[in-house]
C-alpha positions in Angstrom: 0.0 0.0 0.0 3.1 2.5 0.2 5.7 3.5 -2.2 9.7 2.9 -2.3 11.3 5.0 0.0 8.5 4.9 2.9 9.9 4.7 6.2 7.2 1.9 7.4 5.4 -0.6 4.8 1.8 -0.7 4.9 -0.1 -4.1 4.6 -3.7 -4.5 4.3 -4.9 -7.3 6.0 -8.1 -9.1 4.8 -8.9 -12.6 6.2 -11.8 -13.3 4.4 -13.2 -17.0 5.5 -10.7 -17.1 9.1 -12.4 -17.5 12.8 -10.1 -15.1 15.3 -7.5 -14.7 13.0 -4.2 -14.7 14.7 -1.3 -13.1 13.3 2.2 -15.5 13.9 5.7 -13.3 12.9 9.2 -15.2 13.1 12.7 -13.9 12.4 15.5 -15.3 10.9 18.8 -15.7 9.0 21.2 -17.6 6.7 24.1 -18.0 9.3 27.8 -19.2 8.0 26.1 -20.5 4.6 26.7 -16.7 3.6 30.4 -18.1 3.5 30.0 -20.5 1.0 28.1 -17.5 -1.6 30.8 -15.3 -0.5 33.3 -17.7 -1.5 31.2 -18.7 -4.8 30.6 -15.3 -5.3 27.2 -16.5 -5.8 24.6 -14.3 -3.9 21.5 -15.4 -5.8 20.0 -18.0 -3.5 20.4 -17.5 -0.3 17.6 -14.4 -0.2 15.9 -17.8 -1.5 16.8 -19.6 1.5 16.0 -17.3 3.7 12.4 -16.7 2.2 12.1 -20.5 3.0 13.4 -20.8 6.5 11.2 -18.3 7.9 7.9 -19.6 5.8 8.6 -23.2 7.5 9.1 -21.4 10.9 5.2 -20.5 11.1 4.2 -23.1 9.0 4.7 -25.4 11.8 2.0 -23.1 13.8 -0.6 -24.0 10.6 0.0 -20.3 10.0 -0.1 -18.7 6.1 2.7 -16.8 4.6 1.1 -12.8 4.3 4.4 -10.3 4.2 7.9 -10.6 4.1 10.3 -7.9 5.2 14.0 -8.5 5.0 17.3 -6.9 6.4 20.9 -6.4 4.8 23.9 -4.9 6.4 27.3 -4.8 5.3 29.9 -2.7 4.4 30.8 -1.9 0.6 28.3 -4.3 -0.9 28.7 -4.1 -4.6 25.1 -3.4 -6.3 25.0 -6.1 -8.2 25.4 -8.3 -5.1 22.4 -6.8 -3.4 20.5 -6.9 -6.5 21.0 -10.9 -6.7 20.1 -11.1 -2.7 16.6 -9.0 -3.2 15.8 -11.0 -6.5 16.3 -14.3 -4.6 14.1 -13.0 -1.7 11.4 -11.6 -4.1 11.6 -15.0 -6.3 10.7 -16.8 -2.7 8.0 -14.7 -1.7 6.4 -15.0 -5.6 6.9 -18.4 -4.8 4.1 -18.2 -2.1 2.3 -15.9 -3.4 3.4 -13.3 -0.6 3.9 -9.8 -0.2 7.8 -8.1 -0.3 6.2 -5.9 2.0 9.7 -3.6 2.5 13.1 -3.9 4.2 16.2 -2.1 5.1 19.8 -2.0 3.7 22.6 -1.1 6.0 25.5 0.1 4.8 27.7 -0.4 8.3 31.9 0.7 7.2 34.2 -0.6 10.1 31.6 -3.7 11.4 31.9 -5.8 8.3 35.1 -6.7 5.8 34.1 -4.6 2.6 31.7 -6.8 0.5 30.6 -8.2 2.9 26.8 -8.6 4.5 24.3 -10.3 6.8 21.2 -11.3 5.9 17.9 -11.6 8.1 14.3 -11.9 7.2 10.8 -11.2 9.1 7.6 -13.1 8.1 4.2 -12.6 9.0 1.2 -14.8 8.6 -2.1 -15.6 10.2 -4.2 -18.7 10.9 -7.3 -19.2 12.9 -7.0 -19.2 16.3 -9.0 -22.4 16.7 -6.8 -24.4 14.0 -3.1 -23.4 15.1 -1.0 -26.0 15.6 0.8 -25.7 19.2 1.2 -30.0 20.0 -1.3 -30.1 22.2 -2.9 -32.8 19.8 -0.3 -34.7 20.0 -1.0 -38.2 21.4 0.7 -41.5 22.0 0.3 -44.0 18.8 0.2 -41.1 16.6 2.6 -41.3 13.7 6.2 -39.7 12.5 6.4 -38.7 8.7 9.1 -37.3 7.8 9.8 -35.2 4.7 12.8 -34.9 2.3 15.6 -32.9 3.0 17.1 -30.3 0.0 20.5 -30.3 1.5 22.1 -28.4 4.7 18.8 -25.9 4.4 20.8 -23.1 6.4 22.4 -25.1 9.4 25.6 -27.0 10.1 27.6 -25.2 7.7 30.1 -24.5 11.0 31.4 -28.2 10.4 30.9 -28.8 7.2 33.5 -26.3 6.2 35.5 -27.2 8.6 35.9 -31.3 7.4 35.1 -30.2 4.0 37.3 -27.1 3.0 39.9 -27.2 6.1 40.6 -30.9 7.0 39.9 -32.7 2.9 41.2 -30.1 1.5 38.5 -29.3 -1.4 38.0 -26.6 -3.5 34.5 -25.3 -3.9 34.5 -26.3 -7.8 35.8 -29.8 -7.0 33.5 -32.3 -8.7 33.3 -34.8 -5.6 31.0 -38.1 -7.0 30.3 -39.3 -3.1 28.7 -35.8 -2.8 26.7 -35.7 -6.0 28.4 -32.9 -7.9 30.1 -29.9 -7.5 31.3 -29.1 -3.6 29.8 -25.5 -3.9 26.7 -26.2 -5.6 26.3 -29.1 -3.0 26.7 -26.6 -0.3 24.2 -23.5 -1.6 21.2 -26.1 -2.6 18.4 -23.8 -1.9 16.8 -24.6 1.7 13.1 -26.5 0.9 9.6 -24.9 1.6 7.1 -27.6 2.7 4.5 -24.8 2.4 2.7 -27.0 -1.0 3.2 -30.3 0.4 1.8 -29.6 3.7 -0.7 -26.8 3.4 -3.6 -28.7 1.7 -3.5 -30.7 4.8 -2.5 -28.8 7.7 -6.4 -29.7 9.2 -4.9 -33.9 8.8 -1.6 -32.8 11.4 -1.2 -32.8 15.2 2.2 -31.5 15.1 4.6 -30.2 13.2 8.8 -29.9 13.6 10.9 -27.7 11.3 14.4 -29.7 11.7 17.2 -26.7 11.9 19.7 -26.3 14.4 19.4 -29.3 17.0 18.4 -31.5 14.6 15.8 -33.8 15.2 16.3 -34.5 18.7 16.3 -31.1 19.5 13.2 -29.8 17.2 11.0 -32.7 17.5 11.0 -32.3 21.2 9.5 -28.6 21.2 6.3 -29.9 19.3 5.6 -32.6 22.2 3.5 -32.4 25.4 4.6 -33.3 28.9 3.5 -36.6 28.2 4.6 -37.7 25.0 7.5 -39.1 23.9 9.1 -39.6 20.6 10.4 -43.0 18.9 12.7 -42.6 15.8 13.7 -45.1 13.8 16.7 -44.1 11.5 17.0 -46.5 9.6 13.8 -45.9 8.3 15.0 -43.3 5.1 18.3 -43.4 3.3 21.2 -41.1 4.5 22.2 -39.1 1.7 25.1 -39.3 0.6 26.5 -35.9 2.4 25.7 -36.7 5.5 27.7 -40.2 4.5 30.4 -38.6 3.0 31.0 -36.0 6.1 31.2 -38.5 8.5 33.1 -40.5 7.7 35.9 -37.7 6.2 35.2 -36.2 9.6 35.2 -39.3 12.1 31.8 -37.1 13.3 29.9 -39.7 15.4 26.1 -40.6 15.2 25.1 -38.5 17.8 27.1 -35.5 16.4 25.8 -35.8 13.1 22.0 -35.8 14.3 22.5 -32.7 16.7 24.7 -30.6 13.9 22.7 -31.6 11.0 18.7 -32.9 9.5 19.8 -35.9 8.5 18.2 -35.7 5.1 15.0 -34.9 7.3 13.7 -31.5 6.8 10.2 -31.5 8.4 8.0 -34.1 10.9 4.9 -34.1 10.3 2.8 -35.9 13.5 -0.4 -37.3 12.6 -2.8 -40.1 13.6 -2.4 -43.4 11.8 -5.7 -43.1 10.1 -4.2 -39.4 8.2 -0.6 -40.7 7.2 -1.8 -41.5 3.9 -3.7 -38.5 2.7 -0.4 -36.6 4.5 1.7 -38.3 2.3 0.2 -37.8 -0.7 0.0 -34.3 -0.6 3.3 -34.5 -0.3 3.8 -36.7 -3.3 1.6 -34.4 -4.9 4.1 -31.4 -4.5 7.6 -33.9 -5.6 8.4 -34.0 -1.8 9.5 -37.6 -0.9 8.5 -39.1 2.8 8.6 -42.2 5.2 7.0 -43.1 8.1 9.9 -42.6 10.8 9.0 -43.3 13.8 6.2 -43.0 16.5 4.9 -40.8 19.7 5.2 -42.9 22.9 3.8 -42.1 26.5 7.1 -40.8 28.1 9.3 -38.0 27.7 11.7 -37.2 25.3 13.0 -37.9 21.6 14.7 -41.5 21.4 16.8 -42.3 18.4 17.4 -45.7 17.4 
């Protein structure tokens, strides 16, 4: 509803069909991946990424995307870089049909190297009151499905770099086979939105888990009541072959791996038995891939096996 240049962006809000609606915000960023565009010089994607992030933040609330504002500071940023980061942002929010309602670009000399930035995003969405998703549904014998994993998404790249770039020695245009392709391009695949294979049936979920830092141990475990426990089997989907390939050029134990990283595991969706079908296809609809992983328990706690 405002012009370029306004110091606040206007957004009107019209929630035609919602009960109470409630409006869910989140904030984010990109975090060390920024190393990897730096280093690629590639700055295309990760406005992408970020877009993504934040839209699976509140999905897990059952909330829809609305606005998007984001936030760039840096120091000598070359135009064409922060043209590439607001094109990848704006492709994201197309992508959901939501609003690049404004942001802010810093320009901050002494605080950053020259051409270099940080990148953050705010969301905002709304969803009924009545049908947001908080796990209080949750219940033992429902079900685990967990979706496909594009990658890193925006977390871990801390240790990857490290066994990657510092202990193998590999350049970022290395074509490594174990990985798949090119180390770079590996690294900067574009963090998944779940928004098309879980919003037709966000009313068929009890719970849902966006797997970031902490893994799945330490995500699944905000989405359960004091009751519930969570079973998962991991075994259960195939470990891409990044997650292979780093630990074992690491020597990165189990346990490590499944706190630092998802695991190929981007989202857990918790739903009764009866639902795990109609979730799934939606899924399938969209080109995400998933598997039954594991299973809510009376108890306490997330229990890897």
């Amino acid at each position: 509803m405002t012009d370029i240049g306004a110091f606040g962006a206007f957004y009107r809000a019209e929630f035609r069909g919602l009960r109470r609606p409630v409006l869910v915000t989140s904030v984010d960023g990109v975090g060390t991946k920024l190393k990897i565009a730096f280093a690629m010089n590639r700055h295309d994607t990760v406005g992408q990424d970020l877009v993504n992030h934040c839209v699976n933040d509140i999905l897990v609330h059952g909330a829809r995307p609305l606005a998007f504002l984001d936030y760039i500071a840096g120091t000598d940023v070359p135009a064409d870089t922060l043209v590439a980061l607001v094109e990848g942002v704006a492709r994201g929010c197309r992508a959901h049909g939501m609003t690049l309602a404004g942001g802010e670009t810093a320009q901050m000399p002494g605080l950053y190297e020259p051409g270099h930035y940080d990148l953050a995003g705010t969301i905002v969405g709304v969803v009924a009151e009545g049908a947001a998703l908080h796990g209080d549904r949750v219940a033992a014998g429902d079900a685990l499905v967990g979706y496909a994993a594009s990658g890193l998404h925006t977390n871990g790249y801390s240790l990857a770099r490290r066994i990657l770039l510092a202990e193998r020695g590999l350049d970022l245009d290395d074509d490594v086979p174990e990985l798949g392709g090119r180390v770079g391009e590996v690294l900067l695949a574009v963090h998944r939105s779940y928004w098309a294979a879980i919003g037709p049936v966000l009313d068929r979920v009890h719970a849902l888990a966006h797997i970031t830092g902490g893994g799945i141990p330490g995500n699944l475990v905000r989405v359960l009541p004091g009751d519930c426990g969570a079973r998962v089997r991991t075994t259960a989907w195939p470990r891409p072959a990044l997650f292979a390939y780093l630990q074992r050029a690491g020597g990165v134990s189990d346990g490590e791996l499944f706190r630092v990283f998802n695991m190929g595991v981007g989202m857990i969706a918790v739903a009764a038995p009866a639902d795990v079908s109609a979730v799934r296809a939606a899924a399938g609809a969209a080109g995400v891939e998933t598997w039954v992983i594991g299973e809510i328990l009376a108890g306490e706690g997330v229990e890897l096996m």
